[in-house]
N, C-alpha and C positions, 0 to 999 in steps of 0.2 A: 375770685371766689374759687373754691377748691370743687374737687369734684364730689363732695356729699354737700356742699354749703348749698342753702337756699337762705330766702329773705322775706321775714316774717315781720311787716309793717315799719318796714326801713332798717331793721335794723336781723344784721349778717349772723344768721346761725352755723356752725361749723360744721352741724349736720341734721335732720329731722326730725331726731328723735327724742322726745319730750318725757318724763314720766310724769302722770296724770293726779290731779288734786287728790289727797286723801289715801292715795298707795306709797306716796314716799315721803311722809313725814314736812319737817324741814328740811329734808337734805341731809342735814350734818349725820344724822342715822346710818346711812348709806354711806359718806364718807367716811365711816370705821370699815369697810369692805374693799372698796375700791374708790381710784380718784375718779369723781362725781363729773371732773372738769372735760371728762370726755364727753359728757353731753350734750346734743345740742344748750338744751336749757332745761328748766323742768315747772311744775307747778306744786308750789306748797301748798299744806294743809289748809281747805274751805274757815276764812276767816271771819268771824262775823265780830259785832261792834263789844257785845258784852262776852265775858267767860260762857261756855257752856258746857253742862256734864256730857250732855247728851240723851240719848234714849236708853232706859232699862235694858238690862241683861233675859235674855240671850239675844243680841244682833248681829251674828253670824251665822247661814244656815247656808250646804254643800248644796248643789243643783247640778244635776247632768251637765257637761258640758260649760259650768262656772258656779256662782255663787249667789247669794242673794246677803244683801247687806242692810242695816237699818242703824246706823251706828249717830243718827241725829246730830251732827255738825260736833261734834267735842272738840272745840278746840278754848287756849286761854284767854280769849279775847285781845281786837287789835292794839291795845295801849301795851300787852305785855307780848307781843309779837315782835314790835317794836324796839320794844326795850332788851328783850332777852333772847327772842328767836332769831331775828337778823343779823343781829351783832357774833351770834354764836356761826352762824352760815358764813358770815364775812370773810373765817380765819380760812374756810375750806371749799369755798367756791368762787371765780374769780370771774364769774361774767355774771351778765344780770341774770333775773330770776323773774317768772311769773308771778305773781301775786292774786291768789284765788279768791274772791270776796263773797261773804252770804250777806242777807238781808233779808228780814221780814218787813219792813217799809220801802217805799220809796227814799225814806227820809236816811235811814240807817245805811245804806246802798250807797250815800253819796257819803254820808260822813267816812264809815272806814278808805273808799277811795279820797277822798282828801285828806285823810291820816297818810293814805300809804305813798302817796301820790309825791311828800316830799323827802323819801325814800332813794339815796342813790342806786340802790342794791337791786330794787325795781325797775324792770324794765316793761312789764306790759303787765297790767289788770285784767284778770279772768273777770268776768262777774255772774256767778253762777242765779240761772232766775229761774231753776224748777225748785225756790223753795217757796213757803207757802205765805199769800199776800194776808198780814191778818187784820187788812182794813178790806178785803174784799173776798171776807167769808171764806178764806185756807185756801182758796183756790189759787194753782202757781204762777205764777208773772211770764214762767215761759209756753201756757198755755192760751194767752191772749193776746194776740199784735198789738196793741193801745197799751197793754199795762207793759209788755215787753217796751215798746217803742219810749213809753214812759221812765221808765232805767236808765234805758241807756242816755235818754237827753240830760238826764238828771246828775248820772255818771260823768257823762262826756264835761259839762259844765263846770265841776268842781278841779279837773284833773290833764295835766299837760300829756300824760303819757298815751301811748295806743290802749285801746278797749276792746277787749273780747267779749262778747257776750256766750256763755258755756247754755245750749239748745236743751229743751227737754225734747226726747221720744215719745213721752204721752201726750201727742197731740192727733190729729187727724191731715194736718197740713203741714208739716215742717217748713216749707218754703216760704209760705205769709208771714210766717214769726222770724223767720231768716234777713227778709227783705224788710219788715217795718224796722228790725235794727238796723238794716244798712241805712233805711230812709232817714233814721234818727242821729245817725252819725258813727255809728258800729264801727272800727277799725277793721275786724277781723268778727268771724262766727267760730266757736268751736262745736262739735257735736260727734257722737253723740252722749247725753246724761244716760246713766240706767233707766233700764225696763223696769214699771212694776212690776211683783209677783210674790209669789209668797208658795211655803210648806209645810204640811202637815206632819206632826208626830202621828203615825197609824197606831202608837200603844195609849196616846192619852186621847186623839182624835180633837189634838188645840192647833193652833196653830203654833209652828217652832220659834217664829222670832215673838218676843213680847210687843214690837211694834205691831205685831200680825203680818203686817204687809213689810217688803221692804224694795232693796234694787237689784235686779239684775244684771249681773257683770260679767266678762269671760265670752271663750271661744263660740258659745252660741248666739252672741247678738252682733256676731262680727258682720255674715250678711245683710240683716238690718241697717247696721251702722255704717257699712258701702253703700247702700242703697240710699239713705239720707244722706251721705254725701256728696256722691253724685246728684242729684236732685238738686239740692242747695246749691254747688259750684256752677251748675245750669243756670241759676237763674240772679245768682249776684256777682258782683263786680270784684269787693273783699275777698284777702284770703279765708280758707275755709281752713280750719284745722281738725283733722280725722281721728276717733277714735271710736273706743270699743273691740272688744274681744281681739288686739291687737297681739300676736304673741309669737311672731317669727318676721325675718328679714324681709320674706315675699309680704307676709302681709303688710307689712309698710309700704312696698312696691305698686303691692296692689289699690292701696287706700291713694295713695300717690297718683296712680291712673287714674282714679275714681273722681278727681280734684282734689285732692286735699294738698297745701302747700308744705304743712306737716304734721305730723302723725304722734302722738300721746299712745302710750301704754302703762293700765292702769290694773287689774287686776291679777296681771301676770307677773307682776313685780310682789305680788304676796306667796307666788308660787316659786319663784327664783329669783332672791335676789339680786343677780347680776345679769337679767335679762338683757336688760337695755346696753348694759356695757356690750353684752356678747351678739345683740345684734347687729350694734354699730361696727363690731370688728367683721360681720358676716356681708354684710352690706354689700362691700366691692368684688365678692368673688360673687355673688347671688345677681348683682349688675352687671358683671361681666357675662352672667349664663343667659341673660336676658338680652343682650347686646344693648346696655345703657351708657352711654360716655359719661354721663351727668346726670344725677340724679333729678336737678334743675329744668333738665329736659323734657320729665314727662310732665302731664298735664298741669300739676299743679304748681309744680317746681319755679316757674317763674312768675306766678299769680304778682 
């Protein structure tokens, strides 16, 4: 292994740095900029089973220190992900890929993962559970250990590859929803999801996104989202993989100490897009000023 590589559920990344469901597309976007292939890996567009538009306009509002988002999953649905998204990724990325999954069921959760599941291109299932369960009353799969824990056995069951399950923040406990996925078979945890919140227009006195409410993303939930992952890495076995408000060399360093095996950057890739390229070239002089041989080395590195 080299000295950025770490190993993310068996299988060798060439470095840690992942870019985050829903900030890069398919990839091939980003491959008109730069080659992609310096990535560790990345995670595509939140896929769910049918087409969806998404949420009403305006679902992007500016917030101190990041942003708030309500953009409700739009993506074409898994049959034409398949058909048209992958094969186009194929010509311009040559290691596997994340594969992001939504689900309003149990039921839907497993079928897109056994769609995606016989997928060469795939190498490991996100399966995002802060969205909303609508057999039990909109309330999110990643706010209850049982419906969590419920997922992932559901997931695990249909699909040969590693399972991430992607952590909601709006919980009270991070750790219980952490650990009932590990119980249920979880490969890995990622976390964390955006923060609610929401802003107001002071001239109409509405609220700015038409969802009203949306996600918090960006340099402000970076403490936050150290903080749950150190907590989580405490108390489970699984890699953890670190995100939020990620947006320099140290802060990978930092989420790294914190436990994270690897590190996602997700909202700073709307702010620049060759973040992640230009982190990963910064990486070795910023470990050199820390006195790191290996990236591997710090806490989470050999998870």
């Amino acid at each position: 292994m080299g000295r950025l590589s770490v190993d993310l559920c068996g299988i060798e990344l060439d470095n840690p740095v992942i870019p985050a469901s829903g900030t890069f597309g398919y990839g091939y976007e980003f491959a008109e900029l730069y080659d992609i292939n310096c990535l560790g890996t990345f995670s595509f567009k939140g896929t769910t089973l049918e087409p969806r538009y998404g949420n009403p306009l305006p679902r992007i509002a500016e917030a101190k220190a990041g942003m708030l988002n309500a953009v409700g999953l739009q993506n074409p649905g898994v049959e034409a992900v398949i058909r048209d998204e992958l094969p186009r990724l194929a010509k311009c990325f040559h290691k596997k890929v994340i594969a992001n999954v939504s689900g309003f069921s149990i039921e839907e959760y497993a079928e897109v993962c056994r769609l995606l599941d016989n997928e060469p291109l795939v190498g490991w299932l996100e399966v995002n559970i802060s969205c909303p369960n609508v057999h039990g009353g909109g309330m999110s799969f990643g706010t209850d250990p049982k419906a969590a824990a419920a997922v992932t056995r559901a997931v695990k069951a249909v699909t040969t590859k590693p399972v991430i399950l992607k952590l909601s923040p709006n919980v009270t406990d991070i750790v219980s929803i952490a650990r009932a996925c590990e119980d249920a078979g979880a490969d890995a945890v990622s976390l964390i999801n955006t923060l609610l919140g929401m802003r107001f227009d002071l001239k109409t006195g509405k609220p700015i996104l038409a969802n009203n409410t949306g996600g918090l993303s960006g340099p402000a939930v970076f403490p936050i989202a150290l903080r749950m992952v150190w907590q989580v890495s405490q108390a489970v076995k699984i890699p953890v993989i670190g995100l939020g408000g990620v947006s320099s060399a140290d802060d990978v360093i930092e989420m790294m100490m914190a436990g994270a095996t690897a590190v996602q950057i997700g909202a700073a890739n709307l702010i620049d897009p060759f973040i992640c390229r230009d982190i990963i070239r910064e990486l070795p002089a910023r470990m050199d000023h820390y006195g790191i041989a290996k990236i591997s080395d710090l806490k989470g590195g050999s998870r």
